[in-house]
Every structure is written in structure tokens, then in C-alpha cells.
C-alpha positions as CSV (number, residue, x, y, z in Angstrom):
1,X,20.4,19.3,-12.2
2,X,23.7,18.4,-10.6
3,X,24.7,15.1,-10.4
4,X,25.0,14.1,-6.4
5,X,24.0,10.0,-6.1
6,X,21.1,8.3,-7.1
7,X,18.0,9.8,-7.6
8,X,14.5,9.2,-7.6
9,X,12.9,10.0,-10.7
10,X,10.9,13.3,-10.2
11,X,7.5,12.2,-11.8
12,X,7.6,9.4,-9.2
13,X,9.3,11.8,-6.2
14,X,6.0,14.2,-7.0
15,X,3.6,11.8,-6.8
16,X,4.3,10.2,-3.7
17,X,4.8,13.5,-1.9
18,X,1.3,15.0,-3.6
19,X,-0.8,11.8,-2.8
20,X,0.6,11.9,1.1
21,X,0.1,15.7,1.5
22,X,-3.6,15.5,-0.1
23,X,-4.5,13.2,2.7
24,X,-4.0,15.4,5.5
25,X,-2.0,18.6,7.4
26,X,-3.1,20.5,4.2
27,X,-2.1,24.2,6.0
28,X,0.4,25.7,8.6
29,X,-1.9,27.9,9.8
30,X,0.6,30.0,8.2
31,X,-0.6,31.9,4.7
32,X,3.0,32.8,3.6
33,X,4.5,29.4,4.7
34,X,1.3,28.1,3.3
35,X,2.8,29.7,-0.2
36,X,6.3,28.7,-0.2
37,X,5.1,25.3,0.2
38,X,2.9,25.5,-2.7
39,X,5.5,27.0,-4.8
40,X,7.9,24.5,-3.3
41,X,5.8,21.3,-4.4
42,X,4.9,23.3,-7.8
43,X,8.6,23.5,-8.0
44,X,9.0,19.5,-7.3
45,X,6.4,18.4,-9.9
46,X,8.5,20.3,-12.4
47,X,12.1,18.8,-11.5
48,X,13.3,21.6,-10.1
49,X,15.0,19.7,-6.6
50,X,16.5,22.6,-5.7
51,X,14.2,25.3,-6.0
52,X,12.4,22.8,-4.6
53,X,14.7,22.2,-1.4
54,X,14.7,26.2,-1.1
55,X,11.2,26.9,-0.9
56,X,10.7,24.2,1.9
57,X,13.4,25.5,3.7
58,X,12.0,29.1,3.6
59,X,8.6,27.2,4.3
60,X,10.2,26.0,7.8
61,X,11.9,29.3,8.8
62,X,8.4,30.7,9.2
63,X,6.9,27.1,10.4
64,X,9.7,25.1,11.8
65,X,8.0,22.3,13.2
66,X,5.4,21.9,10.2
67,X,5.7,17.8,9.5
68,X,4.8,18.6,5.7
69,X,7.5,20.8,4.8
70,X,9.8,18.9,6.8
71,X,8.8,15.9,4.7
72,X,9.1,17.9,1.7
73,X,12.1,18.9,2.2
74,X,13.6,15.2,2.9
75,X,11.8,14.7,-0.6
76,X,14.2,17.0,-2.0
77,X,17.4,16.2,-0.4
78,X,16.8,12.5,-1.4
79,X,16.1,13.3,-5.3
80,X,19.4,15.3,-5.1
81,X,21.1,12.7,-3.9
82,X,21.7,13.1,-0.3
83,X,20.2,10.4,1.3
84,X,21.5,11.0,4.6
85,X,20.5,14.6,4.9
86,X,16.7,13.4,3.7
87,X,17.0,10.6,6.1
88,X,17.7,13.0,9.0
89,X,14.6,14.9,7.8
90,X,12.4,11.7,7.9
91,X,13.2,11.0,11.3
92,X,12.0,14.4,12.2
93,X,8.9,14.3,10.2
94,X,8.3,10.8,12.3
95,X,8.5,12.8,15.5
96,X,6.2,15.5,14.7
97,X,3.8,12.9,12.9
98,X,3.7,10.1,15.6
99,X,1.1,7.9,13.7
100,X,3.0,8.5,10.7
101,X,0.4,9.3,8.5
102,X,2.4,10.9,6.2
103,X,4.6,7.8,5.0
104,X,7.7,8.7,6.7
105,X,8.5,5.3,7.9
106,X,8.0,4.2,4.2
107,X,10.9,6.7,3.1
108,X,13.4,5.4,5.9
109,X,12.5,1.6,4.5
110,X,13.3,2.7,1.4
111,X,16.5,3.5,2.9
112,X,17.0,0.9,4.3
113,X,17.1,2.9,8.2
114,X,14.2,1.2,9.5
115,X,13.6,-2.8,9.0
116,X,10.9,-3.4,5.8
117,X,8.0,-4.6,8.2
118,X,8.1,-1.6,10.4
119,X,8.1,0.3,7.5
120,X,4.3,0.9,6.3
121,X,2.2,2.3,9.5
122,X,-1.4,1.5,9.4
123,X,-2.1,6.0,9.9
124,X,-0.1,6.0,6.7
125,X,-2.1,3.3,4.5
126,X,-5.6,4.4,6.6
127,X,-4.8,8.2,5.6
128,X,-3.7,7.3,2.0
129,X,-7.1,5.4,1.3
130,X,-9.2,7.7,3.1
131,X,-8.3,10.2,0.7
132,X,-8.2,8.2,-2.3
133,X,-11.7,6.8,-1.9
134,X,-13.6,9.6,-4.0
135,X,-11.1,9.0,-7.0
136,X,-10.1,4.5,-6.1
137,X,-12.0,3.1,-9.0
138,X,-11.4,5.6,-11.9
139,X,-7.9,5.9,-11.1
140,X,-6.9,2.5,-10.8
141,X,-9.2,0.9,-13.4
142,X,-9.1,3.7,-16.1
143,X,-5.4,5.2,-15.6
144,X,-3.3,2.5,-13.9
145,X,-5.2,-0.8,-15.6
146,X,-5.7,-2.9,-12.3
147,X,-6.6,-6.3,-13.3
148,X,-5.9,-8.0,-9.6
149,X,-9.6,-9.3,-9.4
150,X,-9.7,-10.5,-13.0
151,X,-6.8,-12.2,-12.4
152,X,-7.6,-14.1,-8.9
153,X,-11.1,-15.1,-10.2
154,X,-9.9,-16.6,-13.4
155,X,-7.5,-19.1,-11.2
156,X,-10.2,-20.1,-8.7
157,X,-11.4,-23.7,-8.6
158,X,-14.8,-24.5,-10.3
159,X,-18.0,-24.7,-8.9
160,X,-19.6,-22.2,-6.1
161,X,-18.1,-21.3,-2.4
162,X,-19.9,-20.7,0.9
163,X,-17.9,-18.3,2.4
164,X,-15.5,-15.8,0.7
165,X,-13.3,-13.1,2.9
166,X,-11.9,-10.3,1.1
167,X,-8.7,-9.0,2.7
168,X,-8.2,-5.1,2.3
169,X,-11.4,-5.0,0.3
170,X,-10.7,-1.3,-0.7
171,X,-14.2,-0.1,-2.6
172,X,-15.1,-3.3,-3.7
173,X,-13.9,-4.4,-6.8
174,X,-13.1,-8.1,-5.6
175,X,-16.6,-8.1,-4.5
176,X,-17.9,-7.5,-7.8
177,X,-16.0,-9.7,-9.0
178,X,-16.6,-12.9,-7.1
179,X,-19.8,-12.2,-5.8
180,X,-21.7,-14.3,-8.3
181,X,-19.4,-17.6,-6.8
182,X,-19.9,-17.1,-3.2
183,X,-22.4,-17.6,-1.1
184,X,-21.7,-15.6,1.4
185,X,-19.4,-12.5,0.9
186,X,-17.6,-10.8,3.6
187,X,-14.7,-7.8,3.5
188,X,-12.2,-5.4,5.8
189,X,-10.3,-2.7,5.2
190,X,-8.6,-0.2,7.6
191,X,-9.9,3.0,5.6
192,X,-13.6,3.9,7.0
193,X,-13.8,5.7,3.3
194,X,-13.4,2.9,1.3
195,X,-15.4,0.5,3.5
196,X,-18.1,3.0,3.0
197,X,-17.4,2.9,-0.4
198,X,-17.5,-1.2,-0.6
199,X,-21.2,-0.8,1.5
200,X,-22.9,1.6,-1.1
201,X,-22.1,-1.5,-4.0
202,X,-23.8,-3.9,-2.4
203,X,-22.2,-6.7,-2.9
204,X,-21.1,-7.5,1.1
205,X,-23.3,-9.4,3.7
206,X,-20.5,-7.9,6.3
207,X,-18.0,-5.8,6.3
208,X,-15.6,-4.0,9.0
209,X,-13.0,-1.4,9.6
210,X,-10.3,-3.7,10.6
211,X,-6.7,-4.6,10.2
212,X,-6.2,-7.8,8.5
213,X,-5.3,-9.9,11.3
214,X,-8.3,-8.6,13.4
215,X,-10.4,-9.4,11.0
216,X,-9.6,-13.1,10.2
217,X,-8.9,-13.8,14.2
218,X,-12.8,-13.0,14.5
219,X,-14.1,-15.4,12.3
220,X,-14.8,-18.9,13.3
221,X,-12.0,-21.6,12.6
222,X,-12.4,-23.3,9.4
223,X,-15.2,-21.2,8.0
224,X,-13.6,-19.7,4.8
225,X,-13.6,-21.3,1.6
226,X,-12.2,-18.4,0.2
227,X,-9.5,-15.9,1.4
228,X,-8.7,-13.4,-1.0
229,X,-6.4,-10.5,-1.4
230,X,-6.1,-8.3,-4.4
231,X,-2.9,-6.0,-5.0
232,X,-3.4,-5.6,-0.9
233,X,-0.2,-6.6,0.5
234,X,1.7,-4.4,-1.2
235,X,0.9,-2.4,2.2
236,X,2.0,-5.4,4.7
237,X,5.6,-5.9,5.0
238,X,5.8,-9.2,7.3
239,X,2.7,-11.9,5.8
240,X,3.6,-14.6,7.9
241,X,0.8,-13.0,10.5
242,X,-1.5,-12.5,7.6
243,X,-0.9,-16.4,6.0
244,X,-1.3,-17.8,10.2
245,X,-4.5,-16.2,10.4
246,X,-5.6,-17.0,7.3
247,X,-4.7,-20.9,7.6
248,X,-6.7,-20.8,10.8
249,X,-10.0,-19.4,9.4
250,X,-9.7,-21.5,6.2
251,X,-11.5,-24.9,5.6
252,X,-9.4,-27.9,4.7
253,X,-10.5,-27.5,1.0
254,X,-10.7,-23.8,1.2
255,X,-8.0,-21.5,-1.0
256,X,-6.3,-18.8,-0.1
257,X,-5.7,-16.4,-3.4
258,X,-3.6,-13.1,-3.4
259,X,-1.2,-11.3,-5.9
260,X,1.9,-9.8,-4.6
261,X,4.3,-7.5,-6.0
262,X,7.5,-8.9,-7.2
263,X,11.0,-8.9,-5.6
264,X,14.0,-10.9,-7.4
265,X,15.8,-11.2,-4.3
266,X,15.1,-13.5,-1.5
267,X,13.0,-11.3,0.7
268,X,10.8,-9.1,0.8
269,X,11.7,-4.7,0.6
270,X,10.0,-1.1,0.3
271,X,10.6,-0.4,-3.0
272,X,10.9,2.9,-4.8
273,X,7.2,3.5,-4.9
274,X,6.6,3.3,-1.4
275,X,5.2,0.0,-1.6
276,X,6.2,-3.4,-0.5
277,X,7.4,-6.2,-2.9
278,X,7.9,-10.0,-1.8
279,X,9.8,-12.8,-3.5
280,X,8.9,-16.0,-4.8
281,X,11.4,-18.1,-2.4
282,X,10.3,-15.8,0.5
283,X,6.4,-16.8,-0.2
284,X,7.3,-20.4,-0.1
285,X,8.5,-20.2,2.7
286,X,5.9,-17.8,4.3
287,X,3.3,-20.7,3.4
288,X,5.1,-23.7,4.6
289,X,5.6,-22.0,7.8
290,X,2.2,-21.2,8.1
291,X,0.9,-24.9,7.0
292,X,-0.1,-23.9,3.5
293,X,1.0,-25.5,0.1
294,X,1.7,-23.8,-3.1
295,X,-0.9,-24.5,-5.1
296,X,-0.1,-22.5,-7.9
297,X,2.9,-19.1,-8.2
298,X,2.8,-17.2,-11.8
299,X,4.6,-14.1,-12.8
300,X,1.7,-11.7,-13.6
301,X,1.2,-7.9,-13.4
302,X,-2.1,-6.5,-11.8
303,X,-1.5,-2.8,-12.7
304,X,0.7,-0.4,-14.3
305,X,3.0,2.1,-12.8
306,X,4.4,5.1,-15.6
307,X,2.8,3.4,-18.4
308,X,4.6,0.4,-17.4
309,X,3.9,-3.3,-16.1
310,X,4.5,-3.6,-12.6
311,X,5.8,-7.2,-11.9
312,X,4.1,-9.5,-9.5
313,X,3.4,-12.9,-8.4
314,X,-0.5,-14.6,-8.6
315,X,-0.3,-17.5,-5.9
316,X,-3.4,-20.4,-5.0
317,X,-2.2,-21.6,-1.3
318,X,-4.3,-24.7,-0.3
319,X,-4.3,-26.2,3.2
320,X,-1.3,-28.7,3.6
């Protein structure tokens, strides 16, 4: 392949593009455009960018306003290194795909063309998980080695808890996890899928389809002794909403445990992978704004990404 810029590496280019696309829009309507995409994305998983870039194009002759291919094609400019021709392309993906279910807005974060807390729509994280319900568990335990829950419940305090709420609660492995500590156990997540998922385990008294916020604004002040969040905000740009609510619906010896994903600079950005990474002097201040204390901030990793640790941050916030 020619060398035009930075690239993103194809295995990682393919997999983001194939997870979005199984979620939804799967056809044109279109058999041949239908095709050429195929071969397009067949073409992308292989390394080939600009067979790739071809095929879409082709693809949006016969379907020109087809948000996939448009996408796909913005894929493909970027991992040839032409950043402002894929941008262009993401920008017209957005307008076609309005709740941005395809992860547009992540792309043009990753960019840098649109600020990082705008960058993750809640379509695009409700579409993602939707689809990824069926396959959450055995994917993430068995092939990416998610240890987020392991790792929260081995830093709680000791003794038993009244009330625990589970942030993003995904199928339910949090649940499973600290179920046996807590009294009372009680979960959201903005996928119907997974919360369906979370209900057939048995392990909630409540749960709801609900943005984070949402969720913790409707329980009573000062009722939590737990808030947890494992490996969630990688899909929440801005926290300081998320650490408000939470202070308000914690008790003054509750805790508020999460892991993050880890940023070196002072801020927080969409990284490569789509997902959202915080730093450790941007979470301090994120909890002294929001009247917590540090408790406790380690370098961990709750999953791997490639065969590879992804870096991350455990934190234990306590009411100040």
C-alpha cells in the first residue's frame, strides 16, 4: 500500500466498520450495490484500502445516499491516509444517519472535528449493544479477558451493602459479581438487549433502559452504598454529569467504584478504537468538582485489545 499519512491499522479499521454495520442498515435495497459493498468490506478486512475505496465508490454510484457505504468509504480514505477526504465523508454519513447510529460522530472525534463529549451518541452505543447482546459474554470474557468486575469487587470495603447501582450494567456480569455483598441490587443500561439479557440472570431486584444520568436522578438522595461502573465509561466522554449524579444518590459512607480507560495527557479523548479514554489528573478533578475524594487511583487493565493490555485506571471515590 502507498504511503499517504497515518494510518489506522487494518485489523482495527475492519473491526470497527464490521461491528457498526452488523448492528443495523444491513441492505440498500439494492442487490448489486448490496455486492460491491460486500466485496468492498471483504476487500477492507484483507488490507486492501483501495480496492476497498473502489468498491464503495461503485457501491454509491448505484446507491448514493446509502449511509453505510458512505461510511465505508470514509473508512477507507482515513486508512490511506486522507483524513480530510474521510472526514468530509463522515459528515455526510451524519446527515443521512441523524441519530448516528453508525458511530460517525466517533470517527470525527477521532479527528479531532467534533469536541470528545459530543463524540459518542447514545443511537450509536444503544445500536452497538443491541447487537452485541447474543455474543457480550463469550466475547468479552473468552476472547478479550474482561476482568472489570473482578477487579472493582476485590477493592470494595469489607462487610455487606444495602443498596448497590450498576451503571451501564450490560448483561450482567457486575451483578454476578457483587450480588452476594449487596442487599439490594439495582442496574441500567441504554440497550433494551442487554437489559434483557441482565433480567434472564437473575441477579437484579430492578432494572431499566435508561441513560446513566436518568437513572441515578430517579433514585432517592443518599440511598446508594454502592455505585458501580465496569469498563462503562469508555462510552461517556464528559463524567462530570455522571460523578454529580452519582454524589447525589450516594450515602455519606457509600463508594463510588469505576475503571476507566487510560489517557497520558490531561484530558480526556476518542481514541483509535472508537472509545473514550480519561486521565488521571482529569478524574481528580472530575471528583473534586463533583464533591468526591479519591479514595484510591491504580493503573490496571480490564480487557485486552489485539492480544494486548488495554491501559486503564481502577478508582474508589468516597463522599468528601
Amino acid at each position: 500500500m502507498r504511503e499517504r499519512g497515518t494510518r489506522v491499522p487494518p485489523s482495527r479499521l475492519y473491526s470497527i466498520m464490521g461491528g457498526i454495520m452488523s448492528a443495523s442498515l444491513r441492505t440498500s435495497g439494492d442487490l448489486l450495490a448490496d455486492r460491491r459493498y460486500a466485496y468492498g468490506a471483504a476487500a477492507a478486512k484483507d488490507g486492501d484500502h483501495e480496492a476497498a475505496a473502489d468498491l464503495f465508490a461503485q457501491t454509491l454510484e448505484i446507491v448514493p445516499d446509502w449511509a453505510p457505504a458512505v461510511l465505508a468509504l470514509g473508512d477507507a480514505r482515513l486508512a490511506l491516509g486522507e483524513p480530510e477526504a474521510a472526514r468530509a465523508l463522515y459528515e455526510r454519513t451524519i446527515a443521512l444517519d441523524p441519530e448516528d447510529v453508525l458511530g460517525s460522530g466517533a470517527r470525527l472525534g477521532r479527528l479531532g472535528a467534533i469536541p470528545p463529549d459530543r463524540a459518542l451518541s447514545d443511537g450509536y452505543v444503544r445500536g452497538l449493544f443491541d447487537d452485541y447482546a447474543d455474543r457480550f459474554d463469550s466475547h468479552l470474557v473468552g476472547s478479550l479477558g474482561y476482568r472489570a468486575p473482578d477487579l472493582i469487587l476485590a477493592v470494595l470495603p469489607p462487610g455487606r451493602f444495602g443498596l448497590a447501582l450498576d451503571l451501564g450494567c450490560g448483561t450482567g456480569l457486575m451483578g454476578r459479581a457483587v450480588r452476594d455483598r449487596v442487599d439490594a441490587l439495582a442496574g441500567c443500561d441504554l440497550s433494551p438487549a442487554m437489559v434483557e439479557k441482565a433480567r434472564e440472570k437473575g441477579f437484579y431486584d430492578r432494572l431499566a433502559v435508561a441513560d446513566l444520568v436518568t437513572f441515578l436522578g430517579a433514585e432517592a438522595a443518599g440511598s446508594a452504598d454502592l455505585v458501580l461502573a465496569a469498563d462503562v465509561f469508555v462510552y461517556v466522554g464528559d463524567l462530570v454529569p455522571v460523578f454529580a449524579a452519582s454524589r447525589r444518590a450516594i450515602a455519606p459512607t457509600g463508594r463510588f467504584v469505576f475503571t476507566v480507560q487510560a489517557h497520558d495527557g490531561t484530558d480526556f479523548v476518542v481514541g483509535e478504537d472508537l472509545r473514550t479514554a480519561h486521565s488521571e489528573p482529569w478524574l481528580r478533578r472530575a471528583a473534586d468538582r463533583t464533591g468526591f475524594s479519591v479514595e484510591r487511583l491504580e493503573a490496571v487493565s480490564a480487557r485486552h485489545d489485539a492480544g494486548r493490555p488495554v491501559p486503564g485506571f481502577l478508582l474508589v471515590l468516597r463522599p468528601a
